[in-house]
N, C-alpha and C positions, 0 to 999 in steps of 0.2 A: 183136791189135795190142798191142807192149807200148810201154809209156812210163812211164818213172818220173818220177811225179807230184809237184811241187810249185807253189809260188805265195808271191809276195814282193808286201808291199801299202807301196804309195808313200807321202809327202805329195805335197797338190799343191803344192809351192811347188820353185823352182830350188835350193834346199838337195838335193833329191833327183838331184841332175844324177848325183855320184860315182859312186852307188849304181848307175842306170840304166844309166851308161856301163859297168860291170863285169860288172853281171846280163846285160846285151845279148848279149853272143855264146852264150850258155847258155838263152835263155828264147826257147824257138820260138813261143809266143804272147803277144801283148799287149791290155790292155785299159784306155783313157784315160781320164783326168778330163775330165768336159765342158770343161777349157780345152785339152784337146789333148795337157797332161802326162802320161807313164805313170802307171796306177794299180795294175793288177795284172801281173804280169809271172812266168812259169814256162813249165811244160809241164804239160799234162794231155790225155786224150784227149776226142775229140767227146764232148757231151752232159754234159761233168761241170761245165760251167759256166754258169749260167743269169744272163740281165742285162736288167735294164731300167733305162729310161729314162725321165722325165719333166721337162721343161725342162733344167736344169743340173745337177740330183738324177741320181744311180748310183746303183743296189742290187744286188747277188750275191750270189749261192748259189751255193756250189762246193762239189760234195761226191756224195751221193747223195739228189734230191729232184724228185720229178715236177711239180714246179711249172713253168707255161710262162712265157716272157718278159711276155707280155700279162696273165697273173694276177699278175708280181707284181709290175706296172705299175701296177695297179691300187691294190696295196699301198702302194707307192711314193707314192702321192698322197695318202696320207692321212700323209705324216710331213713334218716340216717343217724339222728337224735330226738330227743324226745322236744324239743321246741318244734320239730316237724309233725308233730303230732298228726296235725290236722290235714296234712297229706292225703292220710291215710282214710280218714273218718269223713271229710266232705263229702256234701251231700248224699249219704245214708239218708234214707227213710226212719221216721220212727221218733221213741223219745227213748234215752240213752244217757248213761254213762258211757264216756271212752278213759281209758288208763294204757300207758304202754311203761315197759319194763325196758330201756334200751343203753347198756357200756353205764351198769351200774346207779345207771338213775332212773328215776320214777316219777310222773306227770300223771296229772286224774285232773278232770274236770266234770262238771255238769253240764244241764242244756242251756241254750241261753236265755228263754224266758223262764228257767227256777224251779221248773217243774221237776226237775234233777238238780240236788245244789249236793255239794260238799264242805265237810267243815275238818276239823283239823286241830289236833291238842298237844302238847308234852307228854310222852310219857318216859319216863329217866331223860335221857339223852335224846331219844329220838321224835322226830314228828309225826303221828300218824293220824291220815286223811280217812275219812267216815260218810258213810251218806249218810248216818243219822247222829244227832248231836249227843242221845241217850248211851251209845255205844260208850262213845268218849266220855260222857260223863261217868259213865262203871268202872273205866278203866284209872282215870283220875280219881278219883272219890272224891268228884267234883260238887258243892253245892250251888244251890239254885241262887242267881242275879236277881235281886227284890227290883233294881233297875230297870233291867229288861222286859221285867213284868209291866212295870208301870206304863211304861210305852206302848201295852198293847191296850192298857185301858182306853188309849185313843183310839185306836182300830185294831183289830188282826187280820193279817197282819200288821204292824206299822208301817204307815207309809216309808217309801221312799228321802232320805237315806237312810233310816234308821231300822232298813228290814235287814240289815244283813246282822244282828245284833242276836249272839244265842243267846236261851235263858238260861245256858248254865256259864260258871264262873270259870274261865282259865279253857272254854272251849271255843274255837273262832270259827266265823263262816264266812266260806270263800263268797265272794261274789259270782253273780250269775255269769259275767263275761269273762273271769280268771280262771285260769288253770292253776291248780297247786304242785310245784314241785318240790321234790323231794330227793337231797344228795344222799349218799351214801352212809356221810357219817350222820345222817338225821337233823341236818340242818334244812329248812325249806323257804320258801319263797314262792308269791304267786305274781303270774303273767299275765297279759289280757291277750286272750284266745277270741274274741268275739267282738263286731263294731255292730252297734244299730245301721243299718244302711242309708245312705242319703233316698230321702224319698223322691226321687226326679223319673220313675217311670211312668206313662201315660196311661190312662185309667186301663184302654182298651188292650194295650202292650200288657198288664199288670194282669188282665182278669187272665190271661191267659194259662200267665204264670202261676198262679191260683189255685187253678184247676188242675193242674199239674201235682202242683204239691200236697191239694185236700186229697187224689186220688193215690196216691204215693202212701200217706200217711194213713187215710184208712184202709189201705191196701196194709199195713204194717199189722193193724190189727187184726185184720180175717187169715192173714197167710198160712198162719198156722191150722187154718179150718177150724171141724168142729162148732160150737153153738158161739153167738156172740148176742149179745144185746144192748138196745142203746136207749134214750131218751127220745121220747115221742110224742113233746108237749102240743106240741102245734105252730110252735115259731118256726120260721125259719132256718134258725141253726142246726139247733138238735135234728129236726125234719132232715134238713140236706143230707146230713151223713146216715140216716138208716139208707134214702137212696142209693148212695154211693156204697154203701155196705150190700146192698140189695141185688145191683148192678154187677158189681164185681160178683159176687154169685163164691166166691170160697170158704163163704161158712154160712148156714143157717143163721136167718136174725129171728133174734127176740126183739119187741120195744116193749117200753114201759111209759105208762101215762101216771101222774097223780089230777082228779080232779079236784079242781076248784069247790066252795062252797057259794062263791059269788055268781050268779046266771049272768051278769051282765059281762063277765071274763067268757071272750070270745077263742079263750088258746082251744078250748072243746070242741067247739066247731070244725075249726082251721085241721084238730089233729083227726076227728071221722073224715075228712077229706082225705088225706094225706094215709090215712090208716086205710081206704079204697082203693088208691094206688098201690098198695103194697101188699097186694092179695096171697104172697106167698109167705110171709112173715109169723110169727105167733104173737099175737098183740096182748100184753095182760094192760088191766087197767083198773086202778084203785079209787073204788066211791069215796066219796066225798064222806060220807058217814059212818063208815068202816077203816078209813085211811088211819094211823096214828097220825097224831096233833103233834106243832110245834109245841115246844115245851115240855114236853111229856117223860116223866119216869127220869127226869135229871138225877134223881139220886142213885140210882144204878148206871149210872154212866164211867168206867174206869178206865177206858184211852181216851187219848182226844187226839190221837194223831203226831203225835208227837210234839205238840208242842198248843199254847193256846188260838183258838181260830172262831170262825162266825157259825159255823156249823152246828155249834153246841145246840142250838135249838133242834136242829133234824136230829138227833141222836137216834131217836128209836124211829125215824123213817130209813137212816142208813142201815138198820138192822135190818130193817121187814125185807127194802128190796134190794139187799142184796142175801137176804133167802130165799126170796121170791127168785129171782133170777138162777142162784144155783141152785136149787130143785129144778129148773127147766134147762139147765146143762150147762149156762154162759160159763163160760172160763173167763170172758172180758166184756167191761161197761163199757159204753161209749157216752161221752157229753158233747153241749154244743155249745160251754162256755169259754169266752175269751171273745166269739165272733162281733161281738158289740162295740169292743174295744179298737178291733184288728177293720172294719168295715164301715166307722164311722168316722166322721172328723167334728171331733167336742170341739166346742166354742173358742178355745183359748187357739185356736188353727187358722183366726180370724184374726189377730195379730200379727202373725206372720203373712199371711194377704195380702194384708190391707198394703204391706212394707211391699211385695212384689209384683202385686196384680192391684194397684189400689179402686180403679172403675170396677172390677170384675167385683173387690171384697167389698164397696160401699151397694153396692148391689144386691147382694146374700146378705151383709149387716140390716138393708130397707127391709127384706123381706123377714127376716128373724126377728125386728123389733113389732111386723103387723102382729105377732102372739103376747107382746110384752106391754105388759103397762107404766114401766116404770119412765124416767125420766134419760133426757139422754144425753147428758151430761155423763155419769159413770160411765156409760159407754164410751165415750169419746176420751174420758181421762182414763179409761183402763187402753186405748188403742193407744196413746199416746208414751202410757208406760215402758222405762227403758230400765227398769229394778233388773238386774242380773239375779240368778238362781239364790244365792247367798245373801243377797239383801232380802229377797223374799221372805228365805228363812227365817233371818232375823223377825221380820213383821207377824210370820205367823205364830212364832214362839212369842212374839208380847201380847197375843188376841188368845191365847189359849182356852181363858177363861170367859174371854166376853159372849155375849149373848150370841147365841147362834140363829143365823137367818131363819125365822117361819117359812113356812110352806109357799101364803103368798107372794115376801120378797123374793125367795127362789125363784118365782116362774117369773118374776119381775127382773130379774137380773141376766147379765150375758156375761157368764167367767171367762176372763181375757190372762190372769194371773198366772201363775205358772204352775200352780194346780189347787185343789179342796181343801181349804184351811179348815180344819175338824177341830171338833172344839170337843176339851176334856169330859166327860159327863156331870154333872150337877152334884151328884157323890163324890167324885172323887176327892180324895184329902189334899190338904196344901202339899204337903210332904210329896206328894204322889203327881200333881200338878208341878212342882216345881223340879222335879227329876227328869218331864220329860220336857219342860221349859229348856232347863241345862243341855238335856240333848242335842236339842232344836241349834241352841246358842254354838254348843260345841263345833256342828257339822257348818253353821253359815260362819264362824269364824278361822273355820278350817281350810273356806275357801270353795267346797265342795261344788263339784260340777254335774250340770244336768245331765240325764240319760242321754239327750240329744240337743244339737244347736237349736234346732226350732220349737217352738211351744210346745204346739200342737203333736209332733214328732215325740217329743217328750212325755206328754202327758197320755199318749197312745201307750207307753212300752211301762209307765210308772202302773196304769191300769194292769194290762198285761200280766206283770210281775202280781199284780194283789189276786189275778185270777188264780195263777201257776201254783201262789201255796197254797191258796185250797184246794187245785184238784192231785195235791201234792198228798197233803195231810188224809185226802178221803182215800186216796189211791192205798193208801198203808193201811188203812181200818179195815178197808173192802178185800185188799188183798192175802191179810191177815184172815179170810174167812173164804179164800180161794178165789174170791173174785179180783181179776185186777180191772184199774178204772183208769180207763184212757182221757184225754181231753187232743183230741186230732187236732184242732185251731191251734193248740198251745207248741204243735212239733215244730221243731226249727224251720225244716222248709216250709212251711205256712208261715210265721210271721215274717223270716225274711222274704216271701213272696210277698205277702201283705203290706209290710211296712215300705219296700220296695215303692209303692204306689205313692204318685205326687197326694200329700194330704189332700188340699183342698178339692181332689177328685174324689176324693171316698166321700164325700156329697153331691150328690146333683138337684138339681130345683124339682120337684113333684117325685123324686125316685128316692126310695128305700134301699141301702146298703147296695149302691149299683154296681160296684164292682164283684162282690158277689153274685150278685144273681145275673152279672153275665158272668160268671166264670161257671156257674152251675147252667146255664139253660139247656146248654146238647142234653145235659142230664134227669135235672130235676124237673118234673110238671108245671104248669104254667097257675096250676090249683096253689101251689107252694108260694112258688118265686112272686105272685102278685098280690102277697100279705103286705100290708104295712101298720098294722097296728101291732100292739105288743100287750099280752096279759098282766092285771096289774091283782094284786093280793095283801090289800089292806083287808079284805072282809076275813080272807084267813088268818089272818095276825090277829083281830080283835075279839075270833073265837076262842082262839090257839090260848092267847092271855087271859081270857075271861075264865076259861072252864080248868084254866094251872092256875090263875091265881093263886093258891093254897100253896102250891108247890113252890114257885116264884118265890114267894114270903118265906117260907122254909130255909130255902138258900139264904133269904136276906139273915135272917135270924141266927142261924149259923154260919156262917158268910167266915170263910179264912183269909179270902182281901181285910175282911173289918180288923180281924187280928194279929195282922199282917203292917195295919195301920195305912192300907193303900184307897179301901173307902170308907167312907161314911152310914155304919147304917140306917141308922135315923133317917137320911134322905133318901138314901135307895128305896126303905120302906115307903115313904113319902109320892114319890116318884111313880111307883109300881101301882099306887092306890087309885092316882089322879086321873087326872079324862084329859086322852089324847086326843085328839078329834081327827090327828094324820100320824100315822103309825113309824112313819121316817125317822122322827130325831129319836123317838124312845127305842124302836129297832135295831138301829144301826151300836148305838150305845150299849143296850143291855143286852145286845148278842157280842158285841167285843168282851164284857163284863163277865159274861157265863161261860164265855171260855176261857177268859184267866182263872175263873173260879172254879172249874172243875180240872184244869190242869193244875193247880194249886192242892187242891184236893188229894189229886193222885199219882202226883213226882215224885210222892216217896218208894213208890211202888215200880218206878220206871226199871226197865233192864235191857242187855244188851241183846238178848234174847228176842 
């Protein structure tokens, strides 16, 4: 069954009439305020929306959560407005919208790592809250923010602060930790519903909790039974969860492999292992020579997800498997991204160390510089650094354009900053450059504060967030074609498990993501969990580019950024022609690029629909 999913959340009061009266011919379900007035109003299919009731009190969960109506009824009764929200909804499984309807007023939020965000617009008089920003834009006859755009030329999404920014005009998005409410007479306001956790659990206290919560959350997506399928690259992550898919035994698993064109990418190995362990599964897997190419058939591409993302190069690999998967029955993906983020401690976690544990951090610094050739002076001036989040800002809004580190400075260097100063791409226009300069300027003289006190804590959950809106935006492409597309890592109980964990332990000296793989051992094989390399796919970029080339240049040549005045084509062509010898700075840049460029393409077309 497919149905493209959304949901538009009311006031109760008759300010909401406009709104209703619009949304009406588009939203094949409805769900009331106990006065009778719409509350929720979209389309979604059976099962994705769970409601109780008690007296005049509403509570929803829309999303993916095995909670029944009568559990969370129950919940429901122990809240008594709607700022109690969270009463009721704590610790659920799952990833989820919650809304409650309670004495006239109305709260909605999302998940906390974004994977569920809400946004929120005028229309007459009243506020109405949206999981998608297109709704709102139909309903406003709102046009598209040339602004907004320009900021994803630096990445999609944009970093941290400037991800909560719609691209359309006059439509706002909630942040991932606020809840939006909403009075009566359509006046609204948001609250912070969610804290990053202080990290002070001990690794071995932590794994436990872990494993609690991955099994909880992949337990959300089998419960419904029936076929499920997931990623079966041969890392780690994806691997763990077919087990635990496997394990739990409530729905048939499919996996899916793509191979490599490189032999020397060992994910192929790692995944015949791991695909021997799992002798009851149906394992499809896509040659190398038959697979669709990155790049490929861009110009038929007319969603992106709603909004522009890095994806655009899979376009037609998102097509293939997810018909590949529902011809073999899956109702739900599985991913195993985010675990990188959630199980590692990045460099800049070394900062904070060194300030608490300083023999323990000069210790782990001696062994991290034996890979680096660089000098060690940065090192010691970045440890020494006391730039608050806001001054950073500032410094990296004045670098936007300078040269961006090579390959080799990279593996020379140890980032201690308070996160990846991404540099504009070589194309982009002054005009376009200095919009998101302004931005950068805007949010550090705003004062603007880090996700978290500590760096490294920090730069875990800004990661996080950049994972959540891509398995955001694929979750809607894929779901739109019947399949929905889980990321278990990204569910609340997993990062606040996760994050939970003292940083500095999510390293150990000779171990690979060890709090993982004790939180998985009762579970997963020992074939699995004693991986520690990771697949790398420059040989597939430099095919994927060679044999689009043609196509690549097409876009450039007609390029709606160039008419738009946000790039350059001349240099994009330029660019596109020349010999990368490491596929990283041209990648990262011209996959942010092709998804401004084909959501630019195809916003006029957007609906709420």
């Amino acid at each position: 069954m497919t149905v493209d999913t959304w949901f538009a959340v009311l006031p109760d009061g008759d300010v909401a009439l406009p709104a209703v009266h619009d949304l009406r011919p588009h939203a094949a379900r409805v769900v009331e305020h106990a006065s009778g007035r719409p509350w929720l109003m979209g389309a979604w299919p059976d099962g994705r929306v769970t409601v109780a009731e008690a007296g005049t009190a509403r509570l929803a969960v829309i999303g993916r959560c095995p909670v029944t109506a009568e559990e969370l009824a129950g919940g429901l009764g122990r809240v008594r407005n709607v700022e109690e929200m969270e009463r009721a909804v704590r610790g659920l499984a799952g990833s989820f919208h919650a809304a409650a309807s309670i004495g006239g007023r109305v709260a909605v939020r999302g998940s906390a790592s974004g994977v569920r965000r809400m946004h929120h617009a005028r229309v007459g008089r009243a506020t109405i809250g949206a999981c998608r920003t297109d709704t709102l834009a139909v309903l406003t006859q709102a046009s598209f923010d040339e602004r907004a755009l320009a900021l994803r030329l630096l990445s999609a999404p944009p970093p941290y602060p400037l991800d909560s920014r719609s691209m359309w005009k006059g439509v706002e998005t909630v942040r991932p930790h606020d809840c939006l409410v909403i009075e009566p007479d359509g006046q609204a306001h948001t609250r912070r519903w969610w804290t990053v956790p202080e990290p002070d659990v001990p690794a071995a206290e932590g794994a436990h909790a872990v494993r609690q919560a991955l099994e909880a959350a992949v337990g959300s997506c089998t419960a419904a039974g029936g076929t499920i399928s997931a990623d079966l690259s041969g890392g780690m992550d994806s691997t763990s969860l077919c087990f635990l898919a496997a394990r739990d035994g409530n729905a048939r698993l499919v996996t899916m492999r793509w191979t490599s064109r490189d032999a020397s990418n060992d994910d192929t190995a790692w995944a015949e292992r791991a695909t021997a362990e799992l002798p009851t599964a149906d394992h499809v897997v896509s040659d190398a020579d038959r697979a669709p190419l990155w790049y490929s058939d861009l110009a038929t591409v007319t969603d992106t997800g709603g909004e522009p993302g890095q994806w655009a190069r899979d376009a037609t690999r998102i097509t293939a498997f997810t018909q590949w998967m529902t011809d073999r029955g899956s109702r739900l993906h599985m991913t195993g991204g985010a675990a990188d983020e959630l199980f590692t401690a990045l460099p800049q976690h070394l900062h904070d160390y060194v300030r608490s544990h300083p023999l323990a951090a000069l210790a782990r610094i001696r062994r991290q510089r034996a890979f680096l050739t660089g000098p060690l002076w940065p090192v010691l001036r970045g440890l020494a650094d006391r730039s608050s989040f806001s001054q950073w800002l500032a410094t990296w809004a004045d670098g936007l354009t300078g040269p961006a580190p090579s390959l080799s400075e990279t593996a020379r260097a140890l980032p201690l900053s308070w996160g990846t100063e991404q540099r504009m791409p070589a194309w982009a226009t002054p005009d376009a450059v200095r919009t998101t300069r302004d931005a950068l300027h805007e949010a550090a003289t705003a004062g603007t504060e880090p996700l978290a006190r500590q760096r490294g804590q920090h730069m875990a959950l800004t990661c996080v967030r950049a994972c959540a809106h891509g398995a955001a935006q694929l979750d809607r492409l894929t779901s739109a074609k019947g399949l929905e597309y889980a990321a278990p890592f990204l569910d609340d109980c997993v990062i606040e498990a996760a994050l939970s964990v003292r940083v500095a332990e999510r390293n150990a000296p000779g171990r690979y993501k060890p709090v993982l793989v004790d939180a998985l051992r009762p579970i997963v094989t020992t074939t699995v969990l004693d991986r520690s390399t990771k697949g790398e796919y420059s040989t597939d970029f430099h095919h994927a580019v060679r044999r689009n080339r043609a196509t690549l240049l097409d876009v450039c040549d007609t390029s709606a950024l160039a008419r738009a005045g946000l790039i350059d084509a001349s240099t994009f062509r330029t660019e596109l022609l020349a010999i990368h010898p490491s596929p990283y700075g041209l990648a990262d840049a011209l996959d942010a690029t092709l998804g401004c460029e084909l959501w630019l393409r195809g916003h006029a077309t957007t609906s709420c629909q």
